[in-house]
KOLVEXDREN-818423 format. One record per residue (C-alpha): residue number from 1; residue in three letters; x, y, z. Coordinates in pm, 1 decimal, always signed. Example, Ala and Ser with C-alpha at 12.3 -4.5 7.8 and 13.67 -1.06 7.14 Angstrom:
// residues 2
SITE resi resn       xx       yy       zz
SITE    1  ALA  +1230.0   -450.0   +780.0
SITE    2  SER  +1367.0   -106.0   +714.0
This chain:
// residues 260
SITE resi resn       xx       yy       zz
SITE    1  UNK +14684.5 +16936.1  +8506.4
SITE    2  UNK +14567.3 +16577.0  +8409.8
SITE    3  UNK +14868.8 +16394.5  +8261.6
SITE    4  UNK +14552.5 +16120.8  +8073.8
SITE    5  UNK +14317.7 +16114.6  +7862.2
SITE    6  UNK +13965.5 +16108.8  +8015.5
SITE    7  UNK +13958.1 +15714.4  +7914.1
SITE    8  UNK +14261.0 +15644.8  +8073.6
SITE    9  UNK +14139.6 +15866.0  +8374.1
SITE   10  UNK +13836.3 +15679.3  +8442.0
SITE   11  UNK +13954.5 +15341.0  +8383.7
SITE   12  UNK +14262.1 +15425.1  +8632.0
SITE   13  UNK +13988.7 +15498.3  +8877.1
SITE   14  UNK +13802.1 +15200.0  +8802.9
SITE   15  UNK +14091.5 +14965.2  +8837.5
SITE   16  UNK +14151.4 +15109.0  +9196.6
SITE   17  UNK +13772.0 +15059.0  +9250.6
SITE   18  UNK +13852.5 +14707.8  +9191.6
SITE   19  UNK +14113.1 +14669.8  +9396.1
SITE   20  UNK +13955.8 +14820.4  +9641.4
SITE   21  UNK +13644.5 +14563.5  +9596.0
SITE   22  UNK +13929.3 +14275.3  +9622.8
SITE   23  UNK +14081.3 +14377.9  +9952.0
SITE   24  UNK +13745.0 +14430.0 +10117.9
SITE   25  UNK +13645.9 +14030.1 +10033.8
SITE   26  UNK +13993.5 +13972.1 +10152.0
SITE   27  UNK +13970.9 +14134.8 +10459.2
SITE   28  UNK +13629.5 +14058.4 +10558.5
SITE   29  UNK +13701.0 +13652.1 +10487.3
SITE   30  UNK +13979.8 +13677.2 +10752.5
SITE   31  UNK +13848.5 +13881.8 +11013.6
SITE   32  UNK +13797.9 +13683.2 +11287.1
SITE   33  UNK +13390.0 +13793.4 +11434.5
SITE   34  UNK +13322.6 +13649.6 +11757.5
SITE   35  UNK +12997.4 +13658.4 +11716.4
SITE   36  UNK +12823.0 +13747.7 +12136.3
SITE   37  UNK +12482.0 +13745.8 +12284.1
SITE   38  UNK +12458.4 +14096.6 +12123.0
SITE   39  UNK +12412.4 +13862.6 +11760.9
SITE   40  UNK +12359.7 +14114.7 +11450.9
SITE   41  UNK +12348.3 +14426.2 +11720.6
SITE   42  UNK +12742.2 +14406.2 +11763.0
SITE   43  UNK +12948.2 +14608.7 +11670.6
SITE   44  UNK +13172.2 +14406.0 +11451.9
SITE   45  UNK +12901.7 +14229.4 +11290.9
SITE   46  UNK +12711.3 +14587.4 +11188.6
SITE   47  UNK +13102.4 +14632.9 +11039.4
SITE   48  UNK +13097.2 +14366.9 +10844.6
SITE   49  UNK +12746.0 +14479.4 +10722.6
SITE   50  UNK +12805.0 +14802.0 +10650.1
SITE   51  UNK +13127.7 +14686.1 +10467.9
SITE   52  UNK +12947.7 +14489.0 +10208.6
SITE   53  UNK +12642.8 +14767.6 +10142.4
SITE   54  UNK +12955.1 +14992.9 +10063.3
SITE   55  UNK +13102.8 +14728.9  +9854.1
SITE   56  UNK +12802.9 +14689.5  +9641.5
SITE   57  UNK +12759.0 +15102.2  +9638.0
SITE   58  UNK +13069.8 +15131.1  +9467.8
SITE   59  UNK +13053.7 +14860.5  +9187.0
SITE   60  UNK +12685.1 +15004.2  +9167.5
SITE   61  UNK +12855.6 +15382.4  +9091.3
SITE   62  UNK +13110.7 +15235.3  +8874.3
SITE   63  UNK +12864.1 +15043.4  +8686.9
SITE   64  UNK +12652.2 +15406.7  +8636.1
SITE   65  UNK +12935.1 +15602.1  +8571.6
SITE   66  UNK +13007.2 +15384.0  +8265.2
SITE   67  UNK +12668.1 +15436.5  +8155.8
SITE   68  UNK +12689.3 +15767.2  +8158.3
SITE   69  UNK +12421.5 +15782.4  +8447.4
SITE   70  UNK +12574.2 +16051.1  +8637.6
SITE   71  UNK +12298.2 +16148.3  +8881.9
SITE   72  UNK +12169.1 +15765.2  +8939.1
SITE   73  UNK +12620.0 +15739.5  +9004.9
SITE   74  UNK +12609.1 +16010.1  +9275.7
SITE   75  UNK +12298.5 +15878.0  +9455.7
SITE   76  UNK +12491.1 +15555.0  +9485.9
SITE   77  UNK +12846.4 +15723.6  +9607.8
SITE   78  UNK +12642.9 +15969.8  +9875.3
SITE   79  UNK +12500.9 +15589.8 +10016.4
SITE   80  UNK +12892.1 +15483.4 +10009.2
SITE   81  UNK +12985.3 +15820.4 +10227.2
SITE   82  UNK +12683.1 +15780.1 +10442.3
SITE   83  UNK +12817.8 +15423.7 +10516.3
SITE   84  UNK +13181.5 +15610.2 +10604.9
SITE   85  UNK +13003.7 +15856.6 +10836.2
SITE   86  UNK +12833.1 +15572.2 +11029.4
SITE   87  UNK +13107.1 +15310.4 +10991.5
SITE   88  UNK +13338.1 +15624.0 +11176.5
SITE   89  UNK +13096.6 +15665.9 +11439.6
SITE   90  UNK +13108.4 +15316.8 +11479.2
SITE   91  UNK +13442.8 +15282.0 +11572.3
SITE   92  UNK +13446.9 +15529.9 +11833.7
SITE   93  UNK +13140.5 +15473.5 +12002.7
SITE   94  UNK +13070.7 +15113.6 +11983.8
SITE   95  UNK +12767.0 +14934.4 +12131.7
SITE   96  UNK +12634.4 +15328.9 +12203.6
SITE   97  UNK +12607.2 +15439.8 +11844.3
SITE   98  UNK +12453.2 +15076.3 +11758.8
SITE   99  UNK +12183.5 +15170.9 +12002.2
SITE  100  UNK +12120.9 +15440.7 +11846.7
SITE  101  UNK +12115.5 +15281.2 +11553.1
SITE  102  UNK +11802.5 +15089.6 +11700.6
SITE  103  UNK +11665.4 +15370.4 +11822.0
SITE  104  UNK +11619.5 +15532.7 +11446.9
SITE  105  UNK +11480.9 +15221.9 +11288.9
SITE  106  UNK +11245.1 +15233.2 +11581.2
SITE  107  UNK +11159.1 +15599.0 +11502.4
SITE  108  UNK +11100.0 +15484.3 +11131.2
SITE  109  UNK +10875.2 +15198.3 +11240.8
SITE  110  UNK +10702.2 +15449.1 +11461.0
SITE  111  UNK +10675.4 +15764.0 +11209.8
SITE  112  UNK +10527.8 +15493.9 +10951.0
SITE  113  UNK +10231.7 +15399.3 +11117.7
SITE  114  UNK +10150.1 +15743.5 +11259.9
SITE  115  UNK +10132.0 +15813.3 +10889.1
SITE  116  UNK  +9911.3 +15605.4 +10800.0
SITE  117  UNK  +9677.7 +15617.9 +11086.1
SITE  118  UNK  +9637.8 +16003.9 +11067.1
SITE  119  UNK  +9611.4 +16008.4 +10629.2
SITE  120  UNK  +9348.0 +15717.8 +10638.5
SITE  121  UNK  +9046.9 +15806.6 +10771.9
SITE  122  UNK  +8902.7 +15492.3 +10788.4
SITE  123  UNK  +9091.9 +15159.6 +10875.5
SITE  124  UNK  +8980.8 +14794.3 +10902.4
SITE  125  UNK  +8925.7 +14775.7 +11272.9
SITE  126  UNK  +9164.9 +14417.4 +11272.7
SITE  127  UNK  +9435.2 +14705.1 +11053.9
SITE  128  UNK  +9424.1 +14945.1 +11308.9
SITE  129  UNK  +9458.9 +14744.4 +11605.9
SITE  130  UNK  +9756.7 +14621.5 +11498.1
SITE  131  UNK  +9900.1 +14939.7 +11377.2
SITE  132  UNK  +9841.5 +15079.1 +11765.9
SITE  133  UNK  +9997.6 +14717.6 +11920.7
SITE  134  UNK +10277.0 +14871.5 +11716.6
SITE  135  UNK +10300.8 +15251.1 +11822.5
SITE  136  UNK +10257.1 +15125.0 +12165.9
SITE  137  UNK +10538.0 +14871.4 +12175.7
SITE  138  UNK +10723.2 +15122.2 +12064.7
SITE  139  UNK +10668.9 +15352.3 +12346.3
SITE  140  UNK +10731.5 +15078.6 +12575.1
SITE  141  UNK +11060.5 +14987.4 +12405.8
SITE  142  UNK +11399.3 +15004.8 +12605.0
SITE  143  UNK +11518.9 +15215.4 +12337.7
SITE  144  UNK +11343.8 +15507.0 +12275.2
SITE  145  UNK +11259.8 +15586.9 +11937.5
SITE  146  UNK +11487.0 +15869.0 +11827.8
SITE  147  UNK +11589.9 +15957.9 +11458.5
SITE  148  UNK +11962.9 +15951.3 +11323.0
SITE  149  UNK +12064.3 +16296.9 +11124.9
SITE  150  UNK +12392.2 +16261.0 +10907.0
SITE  151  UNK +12522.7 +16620.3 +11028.4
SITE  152  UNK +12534.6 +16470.0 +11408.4
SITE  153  UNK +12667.6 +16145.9 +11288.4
SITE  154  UNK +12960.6 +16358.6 +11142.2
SITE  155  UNK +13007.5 +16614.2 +11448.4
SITE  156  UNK +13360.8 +16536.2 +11603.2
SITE  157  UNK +13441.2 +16217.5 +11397.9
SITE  158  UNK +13752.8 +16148.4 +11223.7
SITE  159  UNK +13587.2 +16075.8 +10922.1
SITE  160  UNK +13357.2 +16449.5 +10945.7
SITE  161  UNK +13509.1 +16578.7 +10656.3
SITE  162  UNK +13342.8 +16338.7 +10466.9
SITE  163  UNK +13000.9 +16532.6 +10535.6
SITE  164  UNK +13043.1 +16796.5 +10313.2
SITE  165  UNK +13087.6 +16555.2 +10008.3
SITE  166  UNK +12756.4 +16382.0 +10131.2
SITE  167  UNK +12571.4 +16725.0 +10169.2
SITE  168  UNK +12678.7 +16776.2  +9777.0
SITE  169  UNK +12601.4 +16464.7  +9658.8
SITE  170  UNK +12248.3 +16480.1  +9846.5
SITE  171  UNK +12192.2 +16861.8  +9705.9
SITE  172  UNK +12271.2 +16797.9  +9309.5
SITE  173  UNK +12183.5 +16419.8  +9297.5
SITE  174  UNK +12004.1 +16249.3  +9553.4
SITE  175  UNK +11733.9 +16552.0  +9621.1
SITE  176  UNK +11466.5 +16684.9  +9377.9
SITE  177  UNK +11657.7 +17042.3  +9414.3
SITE  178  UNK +11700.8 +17275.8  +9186.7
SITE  179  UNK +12026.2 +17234.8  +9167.8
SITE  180  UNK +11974.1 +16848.9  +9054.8
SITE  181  UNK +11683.1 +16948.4  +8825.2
SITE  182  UNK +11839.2 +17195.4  +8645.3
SITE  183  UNK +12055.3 +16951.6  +8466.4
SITE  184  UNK +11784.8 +16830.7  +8257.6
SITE  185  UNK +11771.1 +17179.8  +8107.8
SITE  186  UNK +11973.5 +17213.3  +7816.1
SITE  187  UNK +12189.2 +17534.7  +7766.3
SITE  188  UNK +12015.4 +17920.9  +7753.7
SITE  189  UNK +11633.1 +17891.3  +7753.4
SITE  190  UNK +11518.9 +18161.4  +7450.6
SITE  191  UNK +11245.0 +18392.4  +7548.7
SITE  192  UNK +10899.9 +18177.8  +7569.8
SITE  193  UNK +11053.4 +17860.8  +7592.2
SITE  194  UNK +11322.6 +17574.7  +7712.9
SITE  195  UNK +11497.9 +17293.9  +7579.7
SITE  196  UNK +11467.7 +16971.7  +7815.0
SITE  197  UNK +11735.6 +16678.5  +7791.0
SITE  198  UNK +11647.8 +16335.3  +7940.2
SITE  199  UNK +12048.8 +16288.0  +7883.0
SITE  200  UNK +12242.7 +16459.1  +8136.5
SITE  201  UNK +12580.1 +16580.9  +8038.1
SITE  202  UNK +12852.9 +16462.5  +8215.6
SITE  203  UNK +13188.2 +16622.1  +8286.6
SITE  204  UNK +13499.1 +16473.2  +8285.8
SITE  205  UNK +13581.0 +16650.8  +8628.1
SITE  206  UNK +13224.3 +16529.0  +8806.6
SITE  207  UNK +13254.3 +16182.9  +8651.1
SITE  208  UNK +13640.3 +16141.9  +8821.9
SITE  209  UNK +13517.9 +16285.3  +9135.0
SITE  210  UNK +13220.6 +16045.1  +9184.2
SITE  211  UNK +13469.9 +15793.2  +9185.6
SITE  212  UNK +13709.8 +15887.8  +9365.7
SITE  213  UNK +13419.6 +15995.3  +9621.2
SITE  214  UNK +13323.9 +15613.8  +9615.2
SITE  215  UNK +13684.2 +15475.6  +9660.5
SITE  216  UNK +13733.7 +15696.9  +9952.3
SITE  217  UNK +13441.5 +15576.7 +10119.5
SITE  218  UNK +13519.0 +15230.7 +10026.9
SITE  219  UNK +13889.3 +15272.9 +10193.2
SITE  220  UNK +13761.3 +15443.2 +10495.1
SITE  221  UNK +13471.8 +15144.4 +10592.0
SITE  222  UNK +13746.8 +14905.0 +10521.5
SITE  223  UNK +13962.4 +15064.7 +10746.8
SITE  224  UNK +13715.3 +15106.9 +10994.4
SITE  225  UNK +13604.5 +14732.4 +10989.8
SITE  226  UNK +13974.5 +14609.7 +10975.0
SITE  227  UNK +14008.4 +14785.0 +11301.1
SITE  228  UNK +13708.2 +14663.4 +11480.3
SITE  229  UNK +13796.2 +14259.5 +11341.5
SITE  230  UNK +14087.6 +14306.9 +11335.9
SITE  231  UNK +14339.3 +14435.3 +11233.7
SITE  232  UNK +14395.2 +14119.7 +10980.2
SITE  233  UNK +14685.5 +13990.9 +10841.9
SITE  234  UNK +14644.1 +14120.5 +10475.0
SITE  235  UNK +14468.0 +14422.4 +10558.7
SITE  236  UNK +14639.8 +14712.6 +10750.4
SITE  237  UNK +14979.0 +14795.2 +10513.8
SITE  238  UNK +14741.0 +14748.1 +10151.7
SITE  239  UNK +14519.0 +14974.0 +10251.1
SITE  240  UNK +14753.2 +15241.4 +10337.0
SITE  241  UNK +14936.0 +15147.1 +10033.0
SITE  242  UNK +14622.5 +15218.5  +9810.9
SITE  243  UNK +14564.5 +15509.0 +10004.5
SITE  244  UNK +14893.6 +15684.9  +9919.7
SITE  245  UNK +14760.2 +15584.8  +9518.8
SITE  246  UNK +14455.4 +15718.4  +9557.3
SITE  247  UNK +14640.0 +16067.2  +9650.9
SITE  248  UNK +14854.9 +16035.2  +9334.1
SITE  249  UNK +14592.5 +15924.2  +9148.3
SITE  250  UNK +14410.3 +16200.0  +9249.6
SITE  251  UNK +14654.5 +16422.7  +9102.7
SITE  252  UNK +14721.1 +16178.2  +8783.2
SITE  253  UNK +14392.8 +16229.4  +8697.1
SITE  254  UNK +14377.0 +16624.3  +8772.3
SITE  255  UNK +14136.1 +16635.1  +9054.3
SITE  256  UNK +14438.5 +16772.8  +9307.3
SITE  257  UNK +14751.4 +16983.8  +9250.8
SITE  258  UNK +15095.5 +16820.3  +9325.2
SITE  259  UNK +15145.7 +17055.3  +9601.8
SITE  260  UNK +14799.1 +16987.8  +9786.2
C-alpha cells in the first residue's frame, strides 16, 4: 500500500527521473571515447548515442505524463526499453551486434525502395534507375541486409526481462490494437450505441508505472554505457545508489510489496 498521495507519487518519480537525467550528462561528459577507424560504428560511440535518445525518451514521457497524455507517455517509455534491450546486447556482443545493427538499416533502405518500385507502376526512368543503383548496392554490400526483431535482441541478455514491459507497452500504446483503441471508449456501450472519449483516463497505477518503466531503462543504458567508457569516476556507486531508491520507491509509491 502507497504510503503518498498520487501528487507526491508522481513527483517522487519525477525527481528520480531527474536525477537520473543529471547523472547520465555527468557520466557521458567524463567518459573517456577513443574514438577508432570504426568512427560512429563503435561500440562506445553507438553507447553514447543510444544514451542520449534514452535521455530525451524519458524527459519526453515525463513531459506526457504531466499532460495527462498517457498513450503518447508509453510510446515514448517502450522507445526508452527498446534502447535498454539494444544498449544490453551491446555490451555483450560488441562490434557483432553493431553489425547487425548495419545490417537492419540496410534491410530498411532495401525494403523501402522495393516498396515503392512494386506500388508505382510507373516511375521517371532517371527515379527508377536510381532506386535499382540502390537495391543493387545493397546486394553487393559486405553486410547483408538482415532485419533486427526486439524478441531476438532480448533472447539470453541480462537485460531480457525488460522485453515483456516492451511487448506491453507496444500492445496497449504504441500499436493500433484493440487493446490501445479501446481506451477511447468510454464505460458500457448501451444497446445501439457508444460513447467515444478523445481524453483517455489515466490511472494512478499506469501513470507510476510508465515512469518507473522509463527510469529503469534510463538506469540500465547508463549502466551499460558506463561500462563500455568506462567505468567513470562519478558513475558506478550513484547509479547503484539510485537503483536501491528506485526499489524503495517502487514500494513508496505502491507499485511493489515490501517483501518482493
Amino acid at each position: 500500500m502507497s504510503q503518498l498521495t498520487f501528487e507526491e507519487a508522481a513527483h517522487s518519480w519525477f525527481d528520480h527521473a531527474a536525477n537520473l537525467i543529471d547523472l547520465s550528462y555527468v557520466v557521458l561528459a567524463e567518459a573517456e571515447i577513443k574514438v577508432s577507424q570504426k568512427d560512429l560504428r563503435d561500440p562506445q560511440v553507438v553507447g553514447a548515442t543510444l544514451l542520449i535518445r534514452t535521455i530525451n525518451n524519458v524527459r519526453a514521457t515525463f513531459t506526457l505524463l504531466e499532460q495527462a497524455l498517457i498513450v503518447e507517455a508509453r510510446i515514448t517509455a517502450r522507445s526508452a526499453v527498446e534502447n535498454l534491450l539494444w544498449a544490453g546486447r551491446l555490451v555483450q556482443k560488441g562490434d557483432e551486434f553493431v553489425d547487425q545493427m548495419m545490417a537492419d538499416e540496410l534491410k530498411s533502405h532495401d525494403r523501402r525502395a522495393k516498396f515503392i518500385m512494386s506500388s508505382i507502376d510507373s516511375l521517371p526512368e532517371p527515379i527508377a534507375e536510381t532506386l535499382q543503383e540502390v537495391v543493387e548496392r545493397l546486394r553487393t554490400a559486405p553486410i547483408s541486409p538482415k532485419g533486427l526483431v526486439a524478441s531476438v535482441v532480448a533472447r539470453d541478455s541480462v537485460v531480457g526481462h525488460a522485453y515483456l514491459i516492451y511487448a506491453q507497452l507496444s500492445a496497449d500504446a504504441a500499436h493500433p490494437s484493440i487493446d490501445a483503441l479501446r481506451r477511447y471508449i468510454e464505460g458500457e456501450s448501451e444497446a445501439g450505441s457508444i460513447t467515444l472519449n478523445a481524453d483517455t483516463d489515466v490511472s494512478r497505477g499506469e501513470h507510476l508505472k510508465t515512469a518507473s518503466y522509463a527510469c529503469m531503462a534510463l538506469a540500465g543504458v547508463c549502466v551499460a554505457f558506463n561500462q563500455l567508457a568506462g567505468p567513470t569516476a562519478s558513475g558506478a556507486e550513484p547509479l547503484t545508489r539510485l537503483a536501491d531508491q528506485a526499489l524503495k520507491l517502487e514500494v513508496l509509491t505502491g507499485l511493489r510489496s515490501g517483501g518482493d
